[in-house]
PyMOL Python script that loads the backbone (N, CA, C, O; Angstrom):
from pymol import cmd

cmd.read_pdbstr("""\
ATOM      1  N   UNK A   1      15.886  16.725  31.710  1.00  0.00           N
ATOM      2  CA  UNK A   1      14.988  16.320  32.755  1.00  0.00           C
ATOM      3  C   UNK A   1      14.103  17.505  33.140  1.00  0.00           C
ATOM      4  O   UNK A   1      14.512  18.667  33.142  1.00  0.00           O
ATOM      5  N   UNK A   2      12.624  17.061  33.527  1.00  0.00           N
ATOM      6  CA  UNK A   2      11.769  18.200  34.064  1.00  0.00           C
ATOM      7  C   UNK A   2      12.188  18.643  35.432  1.00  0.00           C
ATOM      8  O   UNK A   2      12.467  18.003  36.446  1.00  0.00           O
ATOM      9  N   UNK A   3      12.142  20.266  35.096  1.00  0.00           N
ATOM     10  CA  UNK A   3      12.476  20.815  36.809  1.00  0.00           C
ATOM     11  C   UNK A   3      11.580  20.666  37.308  1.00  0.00           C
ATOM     12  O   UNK A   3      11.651  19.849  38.226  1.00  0.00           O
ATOM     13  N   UNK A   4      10.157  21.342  37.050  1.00  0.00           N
ATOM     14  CA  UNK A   4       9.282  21.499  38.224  1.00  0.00           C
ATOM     15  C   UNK A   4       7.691  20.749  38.025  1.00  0.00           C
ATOM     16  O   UNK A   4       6.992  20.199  37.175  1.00  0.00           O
ATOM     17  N   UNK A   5       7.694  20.983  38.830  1.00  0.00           N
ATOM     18  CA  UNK A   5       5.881  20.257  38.904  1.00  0.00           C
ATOM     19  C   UNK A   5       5.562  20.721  37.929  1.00  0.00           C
ATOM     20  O   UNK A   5       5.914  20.046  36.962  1.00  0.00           O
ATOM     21  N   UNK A   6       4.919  21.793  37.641  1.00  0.00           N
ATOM     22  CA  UNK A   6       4.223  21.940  36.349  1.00  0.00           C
ATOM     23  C   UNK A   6       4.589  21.533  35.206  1.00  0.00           C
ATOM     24  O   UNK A   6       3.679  21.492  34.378  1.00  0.00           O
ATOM     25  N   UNK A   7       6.078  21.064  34.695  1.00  0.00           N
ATOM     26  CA  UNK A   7       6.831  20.755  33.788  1.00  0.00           C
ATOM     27  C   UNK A   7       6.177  19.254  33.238  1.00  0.00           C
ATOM     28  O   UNK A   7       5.851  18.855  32.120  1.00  0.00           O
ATOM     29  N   UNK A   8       6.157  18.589  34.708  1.00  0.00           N
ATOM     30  CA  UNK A   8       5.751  16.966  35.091  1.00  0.00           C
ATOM     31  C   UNK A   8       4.134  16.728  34.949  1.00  0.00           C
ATOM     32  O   UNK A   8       3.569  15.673  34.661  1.00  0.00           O
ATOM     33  N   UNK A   9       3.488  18.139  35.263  1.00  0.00           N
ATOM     34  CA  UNK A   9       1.817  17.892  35.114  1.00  0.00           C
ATOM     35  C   UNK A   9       1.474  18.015  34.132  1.00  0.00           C
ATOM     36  O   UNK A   9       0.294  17.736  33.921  1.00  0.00           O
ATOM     37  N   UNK A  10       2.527  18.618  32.731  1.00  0.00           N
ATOM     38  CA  UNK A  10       2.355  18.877  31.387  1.00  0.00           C
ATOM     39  C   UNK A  10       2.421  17.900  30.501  1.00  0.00           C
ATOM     40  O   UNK A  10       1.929  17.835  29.374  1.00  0.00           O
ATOM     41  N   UNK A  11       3.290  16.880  31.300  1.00  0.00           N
ATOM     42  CA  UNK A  11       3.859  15.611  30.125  1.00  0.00           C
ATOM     43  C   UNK A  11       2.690  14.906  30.705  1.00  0.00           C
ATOM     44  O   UNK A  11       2.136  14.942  31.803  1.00  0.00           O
ATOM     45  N   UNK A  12       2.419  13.976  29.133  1.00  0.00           N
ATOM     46  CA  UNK A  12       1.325  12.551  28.434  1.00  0.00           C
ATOM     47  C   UNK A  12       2.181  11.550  29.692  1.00  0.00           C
ATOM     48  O   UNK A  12       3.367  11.257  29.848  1.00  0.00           O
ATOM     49  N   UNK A  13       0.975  11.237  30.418  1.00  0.00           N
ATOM     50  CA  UNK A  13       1.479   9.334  31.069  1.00  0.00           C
ATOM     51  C   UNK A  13       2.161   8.583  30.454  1.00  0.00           C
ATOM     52  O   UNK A  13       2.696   7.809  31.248  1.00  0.00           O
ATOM     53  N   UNK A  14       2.489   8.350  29.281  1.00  0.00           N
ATOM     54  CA  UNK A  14       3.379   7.663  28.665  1.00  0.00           C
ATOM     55  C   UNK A  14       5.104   8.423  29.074  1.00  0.00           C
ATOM     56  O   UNK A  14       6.076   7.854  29.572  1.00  0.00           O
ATOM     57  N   UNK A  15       4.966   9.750  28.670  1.00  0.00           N
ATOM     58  CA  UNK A  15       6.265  10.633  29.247  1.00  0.00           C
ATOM     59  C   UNK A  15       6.721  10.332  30.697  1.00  0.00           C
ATOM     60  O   UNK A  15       7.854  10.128  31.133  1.00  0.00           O
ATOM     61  N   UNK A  16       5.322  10.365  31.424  1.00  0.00           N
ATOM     62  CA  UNK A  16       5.630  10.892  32.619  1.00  0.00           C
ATOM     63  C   UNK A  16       6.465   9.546  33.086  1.00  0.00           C
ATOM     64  O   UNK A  16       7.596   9.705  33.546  1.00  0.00           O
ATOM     65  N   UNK A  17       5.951   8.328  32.975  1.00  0.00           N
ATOM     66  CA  UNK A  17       6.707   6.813  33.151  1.00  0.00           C
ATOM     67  C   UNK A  17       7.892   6.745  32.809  1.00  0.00           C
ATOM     68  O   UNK A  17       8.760   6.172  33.467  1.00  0.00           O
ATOM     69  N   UNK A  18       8.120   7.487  31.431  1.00  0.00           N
ATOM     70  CA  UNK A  18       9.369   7.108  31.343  1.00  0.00           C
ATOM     71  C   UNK A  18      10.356   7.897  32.073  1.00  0.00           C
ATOM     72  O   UNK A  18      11.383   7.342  32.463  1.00  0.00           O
ATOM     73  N   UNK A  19      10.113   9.358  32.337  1.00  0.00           N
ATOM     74  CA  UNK A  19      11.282   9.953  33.195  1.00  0.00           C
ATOM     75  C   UNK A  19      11.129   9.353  34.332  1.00  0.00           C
ATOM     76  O   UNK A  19      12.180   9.315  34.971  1.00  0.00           O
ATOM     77  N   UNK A  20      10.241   8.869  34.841  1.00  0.00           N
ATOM     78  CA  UNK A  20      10.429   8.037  35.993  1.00  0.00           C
ATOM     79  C   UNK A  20      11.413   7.096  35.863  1.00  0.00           C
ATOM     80  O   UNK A  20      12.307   7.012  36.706  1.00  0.00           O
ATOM     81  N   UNK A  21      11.351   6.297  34.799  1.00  0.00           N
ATOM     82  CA  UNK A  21      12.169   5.151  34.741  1.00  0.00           C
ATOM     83  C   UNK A  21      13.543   5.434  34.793  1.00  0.00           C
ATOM     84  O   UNK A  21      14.399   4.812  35.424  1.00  0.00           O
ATOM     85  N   UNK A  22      13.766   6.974  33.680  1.00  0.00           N
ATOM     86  CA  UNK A  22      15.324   7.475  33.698  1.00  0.00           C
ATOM     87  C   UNK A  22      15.561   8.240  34.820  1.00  0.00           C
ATOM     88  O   UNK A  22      16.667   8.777  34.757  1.00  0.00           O
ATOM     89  N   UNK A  23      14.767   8.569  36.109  1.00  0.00           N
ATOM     90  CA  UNK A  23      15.055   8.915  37.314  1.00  0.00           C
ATOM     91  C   UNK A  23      15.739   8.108  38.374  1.00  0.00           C
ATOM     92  O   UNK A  23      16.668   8.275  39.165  1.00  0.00           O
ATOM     93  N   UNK A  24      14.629   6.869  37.961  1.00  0.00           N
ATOM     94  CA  UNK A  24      15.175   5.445  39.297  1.00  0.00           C
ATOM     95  C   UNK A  24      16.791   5.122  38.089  1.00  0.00           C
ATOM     96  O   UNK A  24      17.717   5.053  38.898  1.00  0.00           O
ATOM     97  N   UNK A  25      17.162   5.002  37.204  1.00  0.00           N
ATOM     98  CA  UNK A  25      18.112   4.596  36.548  1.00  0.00           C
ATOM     99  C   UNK A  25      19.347   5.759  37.118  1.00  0.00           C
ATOM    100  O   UNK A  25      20.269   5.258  37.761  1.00  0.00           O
ATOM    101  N   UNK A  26      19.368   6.904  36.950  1.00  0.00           N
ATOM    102  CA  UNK A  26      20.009   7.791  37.216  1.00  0.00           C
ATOM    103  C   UNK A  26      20.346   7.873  38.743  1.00  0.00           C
ATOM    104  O   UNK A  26      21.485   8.146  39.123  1.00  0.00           O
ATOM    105  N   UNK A  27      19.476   7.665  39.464  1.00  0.00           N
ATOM    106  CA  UNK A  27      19.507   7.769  41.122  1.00  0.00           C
ATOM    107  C   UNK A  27      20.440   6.425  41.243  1.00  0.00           C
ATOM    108  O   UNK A  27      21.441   6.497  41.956  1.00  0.00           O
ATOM    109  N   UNK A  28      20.149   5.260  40.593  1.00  0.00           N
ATOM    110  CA  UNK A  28      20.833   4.313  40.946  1.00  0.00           C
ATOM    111  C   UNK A  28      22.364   4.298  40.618  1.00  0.00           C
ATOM    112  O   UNK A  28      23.190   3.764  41.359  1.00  0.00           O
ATOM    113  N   UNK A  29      22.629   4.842  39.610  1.00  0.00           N
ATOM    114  CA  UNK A  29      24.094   4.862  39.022  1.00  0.00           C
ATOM    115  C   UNK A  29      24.791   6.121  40.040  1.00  0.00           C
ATOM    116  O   UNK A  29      26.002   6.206  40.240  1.00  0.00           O
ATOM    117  N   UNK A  30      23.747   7.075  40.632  1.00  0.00           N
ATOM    118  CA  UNK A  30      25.087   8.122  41.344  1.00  0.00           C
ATOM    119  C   UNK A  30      25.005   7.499  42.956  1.00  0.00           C
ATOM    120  O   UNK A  30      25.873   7.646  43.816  1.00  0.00           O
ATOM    121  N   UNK A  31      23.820   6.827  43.088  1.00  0.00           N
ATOM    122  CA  UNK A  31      24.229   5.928  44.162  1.00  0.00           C
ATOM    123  C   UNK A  31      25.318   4.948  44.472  1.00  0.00           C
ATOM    124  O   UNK A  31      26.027   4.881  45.477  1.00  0.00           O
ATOM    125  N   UNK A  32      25.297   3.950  43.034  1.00  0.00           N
ATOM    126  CA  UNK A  32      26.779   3.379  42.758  1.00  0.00           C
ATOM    127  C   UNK A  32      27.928   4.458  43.019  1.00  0.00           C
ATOM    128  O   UNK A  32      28.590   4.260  44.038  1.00  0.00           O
ATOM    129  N   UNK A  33      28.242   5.511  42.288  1.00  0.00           N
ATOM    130  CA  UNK A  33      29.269   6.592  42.153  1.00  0.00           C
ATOM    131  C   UNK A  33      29.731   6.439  43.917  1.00  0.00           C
ATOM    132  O   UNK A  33      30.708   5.927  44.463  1.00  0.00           O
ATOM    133  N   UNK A  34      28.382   7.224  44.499  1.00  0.00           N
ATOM    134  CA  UNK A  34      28.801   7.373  45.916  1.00  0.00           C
ATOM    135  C   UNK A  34      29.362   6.673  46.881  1.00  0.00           C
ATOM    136  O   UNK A  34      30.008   7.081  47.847  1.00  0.00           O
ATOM    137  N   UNK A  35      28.981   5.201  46.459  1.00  0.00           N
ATOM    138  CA  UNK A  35      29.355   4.235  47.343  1.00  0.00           C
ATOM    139  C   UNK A  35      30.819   3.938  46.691  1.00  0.00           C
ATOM    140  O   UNK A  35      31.545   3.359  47.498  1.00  0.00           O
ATOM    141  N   UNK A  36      31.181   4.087  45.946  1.00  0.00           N
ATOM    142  CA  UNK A  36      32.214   3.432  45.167  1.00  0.00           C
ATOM    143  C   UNK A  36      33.502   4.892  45.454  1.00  0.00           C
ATOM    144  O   UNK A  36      34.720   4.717  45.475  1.00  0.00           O
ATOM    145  N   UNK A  37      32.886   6.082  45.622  1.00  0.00           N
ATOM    146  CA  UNK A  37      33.943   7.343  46.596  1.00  0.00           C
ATOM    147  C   UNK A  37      34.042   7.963  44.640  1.00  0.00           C
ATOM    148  O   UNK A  37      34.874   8.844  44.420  1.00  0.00           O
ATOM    149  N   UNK A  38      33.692   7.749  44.141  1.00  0.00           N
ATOM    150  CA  UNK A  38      33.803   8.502  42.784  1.00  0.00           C
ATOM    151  C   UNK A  38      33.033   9.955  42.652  1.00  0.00           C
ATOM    152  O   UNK A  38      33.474  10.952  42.079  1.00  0.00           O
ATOM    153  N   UNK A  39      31.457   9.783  43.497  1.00  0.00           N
ATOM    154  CA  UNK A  39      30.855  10.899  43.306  1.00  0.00           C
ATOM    155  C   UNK A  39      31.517  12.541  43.836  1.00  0.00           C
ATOM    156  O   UNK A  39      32.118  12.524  44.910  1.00  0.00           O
ATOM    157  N   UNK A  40      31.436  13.523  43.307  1.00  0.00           N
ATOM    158  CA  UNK A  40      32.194  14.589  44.234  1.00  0.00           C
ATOM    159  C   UNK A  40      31.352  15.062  44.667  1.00  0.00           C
ATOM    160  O   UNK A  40      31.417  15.473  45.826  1.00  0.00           O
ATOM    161  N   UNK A  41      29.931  15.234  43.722  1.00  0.00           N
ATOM    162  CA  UNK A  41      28.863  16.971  44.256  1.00  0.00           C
ATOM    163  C   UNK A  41      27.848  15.641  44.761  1.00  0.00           C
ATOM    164  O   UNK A  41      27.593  14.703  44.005  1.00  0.00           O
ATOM    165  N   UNK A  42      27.395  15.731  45.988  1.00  0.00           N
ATOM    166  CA  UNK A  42      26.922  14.654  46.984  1.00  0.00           C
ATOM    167  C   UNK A  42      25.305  15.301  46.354  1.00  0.00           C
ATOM    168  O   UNK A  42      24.315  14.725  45.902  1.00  0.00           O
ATOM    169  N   UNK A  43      25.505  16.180  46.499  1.00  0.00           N
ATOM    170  CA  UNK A  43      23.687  17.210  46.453  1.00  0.00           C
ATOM    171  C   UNK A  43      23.238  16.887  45.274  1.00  0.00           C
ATOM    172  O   UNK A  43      22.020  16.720  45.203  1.00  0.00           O
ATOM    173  N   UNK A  44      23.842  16.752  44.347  1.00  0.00           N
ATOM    174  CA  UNK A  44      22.968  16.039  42.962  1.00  0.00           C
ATOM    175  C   UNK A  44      22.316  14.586  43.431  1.00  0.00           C
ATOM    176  O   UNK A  44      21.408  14.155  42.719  1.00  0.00           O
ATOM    177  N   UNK A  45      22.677  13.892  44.457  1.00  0.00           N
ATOM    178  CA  UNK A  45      21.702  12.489  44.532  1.00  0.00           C
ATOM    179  C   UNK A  45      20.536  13.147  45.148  1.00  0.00           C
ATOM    180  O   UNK A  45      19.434  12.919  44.649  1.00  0.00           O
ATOM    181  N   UNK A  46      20.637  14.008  46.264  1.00  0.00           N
ATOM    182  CA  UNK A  46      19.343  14.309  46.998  1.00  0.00           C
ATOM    183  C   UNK A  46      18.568  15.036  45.984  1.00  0.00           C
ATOM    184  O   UNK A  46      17.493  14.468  45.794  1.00  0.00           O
ATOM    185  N   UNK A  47      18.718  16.052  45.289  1.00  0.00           N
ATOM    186  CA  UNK A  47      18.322  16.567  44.243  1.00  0.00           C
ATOM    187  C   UNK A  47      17.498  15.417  43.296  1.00  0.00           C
ATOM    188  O   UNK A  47      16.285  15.514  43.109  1.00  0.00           O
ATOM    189  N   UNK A  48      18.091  14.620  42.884  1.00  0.00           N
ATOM    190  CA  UNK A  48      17.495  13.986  42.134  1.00  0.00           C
ATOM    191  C   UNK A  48      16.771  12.590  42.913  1.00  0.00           C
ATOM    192  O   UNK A  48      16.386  11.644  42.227  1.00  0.00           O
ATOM    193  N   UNK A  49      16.688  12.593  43.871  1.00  0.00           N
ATOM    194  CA  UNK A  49      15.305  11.935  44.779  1.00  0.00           C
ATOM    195  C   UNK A  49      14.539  12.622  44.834  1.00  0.00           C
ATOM    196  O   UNK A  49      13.383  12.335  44.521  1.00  0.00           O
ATOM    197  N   UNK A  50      14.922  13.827  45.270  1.00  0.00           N
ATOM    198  CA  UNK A  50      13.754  14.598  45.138  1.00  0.00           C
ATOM    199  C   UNK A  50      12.979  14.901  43.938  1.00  0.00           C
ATOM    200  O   UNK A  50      11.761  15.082  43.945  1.00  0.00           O
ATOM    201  N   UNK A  51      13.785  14.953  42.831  1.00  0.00           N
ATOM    202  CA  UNK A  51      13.032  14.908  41.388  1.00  0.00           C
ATOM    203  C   UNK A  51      12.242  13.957  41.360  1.00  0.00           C
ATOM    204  O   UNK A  51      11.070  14.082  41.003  1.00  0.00           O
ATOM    205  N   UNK A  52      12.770  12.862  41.735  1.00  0.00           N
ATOM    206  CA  UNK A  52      11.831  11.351  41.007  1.00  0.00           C
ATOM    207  C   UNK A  52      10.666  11.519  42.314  1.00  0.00           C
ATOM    208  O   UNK A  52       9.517  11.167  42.048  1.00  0.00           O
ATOM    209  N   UNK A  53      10.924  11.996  43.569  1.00  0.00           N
ATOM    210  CA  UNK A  53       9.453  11.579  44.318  1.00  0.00           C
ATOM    211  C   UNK A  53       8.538  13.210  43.755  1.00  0.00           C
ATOM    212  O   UNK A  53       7.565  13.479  44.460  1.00  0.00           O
ATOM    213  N   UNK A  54       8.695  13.738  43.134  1.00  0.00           N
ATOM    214  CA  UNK A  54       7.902  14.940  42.699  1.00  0.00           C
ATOM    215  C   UNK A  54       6.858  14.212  41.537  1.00  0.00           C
ATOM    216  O   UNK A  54       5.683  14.395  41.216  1.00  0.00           O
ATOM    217  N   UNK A  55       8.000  13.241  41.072  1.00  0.00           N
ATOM    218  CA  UNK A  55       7.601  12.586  39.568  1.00  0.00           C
ATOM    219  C   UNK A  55       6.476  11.428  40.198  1.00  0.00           C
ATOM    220  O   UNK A  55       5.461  11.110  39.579  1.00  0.00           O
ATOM    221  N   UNK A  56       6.805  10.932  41.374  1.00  0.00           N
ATOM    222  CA  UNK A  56       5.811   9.760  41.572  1.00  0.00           C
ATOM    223  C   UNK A  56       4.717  10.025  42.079  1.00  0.00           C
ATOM    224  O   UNK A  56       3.639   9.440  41.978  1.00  0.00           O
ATOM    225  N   UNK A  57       5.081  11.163  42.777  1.00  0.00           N
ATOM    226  CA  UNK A  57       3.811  12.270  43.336  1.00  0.00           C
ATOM    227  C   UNK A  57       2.374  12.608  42.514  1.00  0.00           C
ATOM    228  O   UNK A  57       1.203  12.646  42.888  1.00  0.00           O
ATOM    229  N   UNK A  58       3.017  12.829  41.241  1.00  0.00           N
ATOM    230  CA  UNK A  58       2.445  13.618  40.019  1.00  0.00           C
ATOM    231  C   UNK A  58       1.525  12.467  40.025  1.00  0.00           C
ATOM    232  O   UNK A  58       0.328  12.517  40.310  1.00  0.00           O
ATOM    233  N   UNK A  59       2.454  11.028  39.553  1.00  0.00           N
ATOM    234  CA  UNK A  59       2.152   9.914  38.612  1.00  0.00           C
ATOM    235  C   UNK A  59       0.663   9.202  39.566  1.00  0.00           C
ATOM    236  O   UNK A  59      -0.298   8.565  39.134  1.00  0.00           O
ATOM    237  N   UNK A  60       1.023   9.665  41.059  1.00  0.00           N
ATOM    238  CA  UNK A  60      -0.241   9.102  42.051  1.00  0.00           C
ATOM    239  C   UNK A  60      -1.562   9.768  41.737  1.00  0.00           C
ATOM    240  O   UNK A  60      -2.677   9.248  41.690  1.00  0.00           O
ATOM    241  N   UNK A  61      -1.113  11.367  41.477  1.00  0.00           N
ATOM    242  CA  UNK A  61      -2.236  11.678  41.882  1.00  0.00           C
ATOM    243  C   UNK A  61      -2.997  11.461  40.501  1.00  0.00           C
ATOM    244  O   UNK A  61      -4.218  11.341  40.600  1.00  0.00           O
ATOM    245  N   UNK A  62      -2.395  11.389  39.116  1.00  0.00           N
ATOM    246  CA  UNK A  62      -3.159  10.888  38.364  1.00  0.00           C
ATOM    247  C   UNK A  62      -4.076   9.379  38.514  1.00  0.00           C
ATOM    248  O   UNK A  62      -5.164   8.995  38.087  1.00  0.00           O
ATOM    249  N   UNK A  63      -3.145   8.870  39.241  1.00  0.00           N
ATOM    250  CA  UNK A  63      -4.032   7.230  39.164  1.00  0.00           C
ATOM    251  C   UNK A  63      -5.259   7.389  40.159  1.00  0.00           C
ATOM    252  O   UNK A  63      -6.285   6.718  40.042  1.00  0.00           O
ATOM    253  N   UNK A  64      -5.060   8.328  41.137  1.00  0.00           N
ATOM    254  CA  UNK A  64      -5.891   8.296  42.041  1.00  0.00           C
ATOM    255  C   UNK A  64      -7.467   9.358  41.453  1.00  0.00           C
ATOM    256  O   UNK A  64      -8.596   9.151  41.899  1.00  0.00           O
ATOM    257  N   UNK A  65      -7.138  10.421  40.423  1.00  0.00           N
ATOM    258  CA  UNK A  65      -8.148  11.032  39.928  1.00  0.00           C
ATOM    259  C   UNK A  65      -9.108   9.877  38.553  1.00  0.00           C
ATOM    260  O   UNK A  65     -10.223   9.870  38.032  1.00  0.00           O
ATOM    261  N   UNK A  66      -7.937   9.115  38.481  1.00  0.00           N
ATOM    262  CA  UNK A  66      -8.537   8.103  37.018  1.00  0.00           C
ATOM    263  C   UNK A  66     -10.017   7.573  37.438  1.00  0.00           C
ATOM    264  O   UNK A  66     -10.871   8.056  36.694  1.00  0.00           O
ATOM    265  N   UNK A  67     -10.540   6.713  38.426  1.00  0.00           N
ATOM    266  CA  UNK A  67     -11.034   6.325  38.879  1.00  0.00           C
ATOM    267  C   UNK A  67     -12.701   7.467  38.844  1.00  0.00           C
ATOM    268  O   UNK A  67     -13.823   7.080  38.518  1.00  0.00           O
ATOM    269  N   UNK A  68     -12.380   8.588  39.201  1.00  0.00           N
ATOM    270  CA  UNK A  68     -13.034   9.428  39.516  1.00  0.00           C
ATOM    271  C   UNK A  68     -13.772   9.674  37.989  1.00  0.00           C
ATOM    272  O   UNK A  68     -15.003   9.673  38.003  1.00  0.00           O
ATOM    273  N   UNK A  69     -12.963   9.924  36.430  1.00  0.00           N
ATOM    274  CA  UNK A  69     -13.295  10.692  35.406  1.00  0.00           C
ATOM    275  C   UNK A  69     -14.338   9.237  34.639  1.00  0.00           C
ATOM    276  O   UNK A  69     -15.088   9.404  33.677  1.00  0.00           O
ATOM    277  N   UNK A  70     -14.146   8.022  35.284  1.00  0.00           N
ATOM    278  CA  UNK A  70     -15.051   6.855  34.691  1.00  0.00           C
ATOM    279  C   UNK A  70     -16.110   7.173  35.257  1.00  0.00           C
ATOM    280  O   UNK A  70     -17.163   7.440  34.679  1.00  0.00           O
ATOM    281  N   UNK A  71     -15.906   7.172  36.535  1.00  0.00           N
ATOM    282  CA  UNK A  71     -17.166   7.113  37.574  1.00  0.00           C
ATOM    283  C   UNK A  71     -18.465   8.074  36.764  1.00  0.00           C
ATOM    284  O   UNK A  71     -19.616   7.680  36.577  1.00  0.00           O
ATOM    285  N   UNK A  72     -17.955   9.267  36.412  1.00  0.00           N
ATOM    286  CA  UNK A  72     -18.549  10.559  36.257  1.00  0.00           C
ATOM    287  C   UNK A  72     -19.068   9.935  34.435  1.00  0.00           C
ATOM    288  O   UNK A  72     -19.694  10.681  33.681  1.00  0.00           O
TER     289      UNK A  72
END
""", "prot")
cmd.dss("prot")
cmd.show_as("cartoon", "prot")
cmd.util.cbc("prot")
cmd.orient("prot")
């Protein structure tokens, strides 16, 4: 998985979707863990919300510049 922003501003839109997808997949299964008393290290879920909203962050501000590179 990408650590940091720049990691995430490097990957093709096609990439960037899919770690999204294996982010919300991953967040959801240690969410299961937690609720279910299995998880031990609690800080890997916040950690990895925080990954995926870095990732959706990224994924906005591309959609929001798209608009702009037609225009021009």
């Amino acid at each position: 998985m990408a650590d940091s922003a720049r990691d995430l501003r490097d990957m093709p839109d096609a990439e960037l979707k899919a770690h999204i997808a294996t982010a919300r997949k991953e967040i959801f299964g240690l969410r299961f863990q937690n609720a279910t008393g299995e998880l031990e290290n609690t800080t890997g879920l916040r950690a990895s919300r925080r990954a995926l909203a870095r990732a959706l962050t990224i994924a906005r501000e591309r959609e929001l510049r798209a608009p702009e590179s037609v225009e021009s």
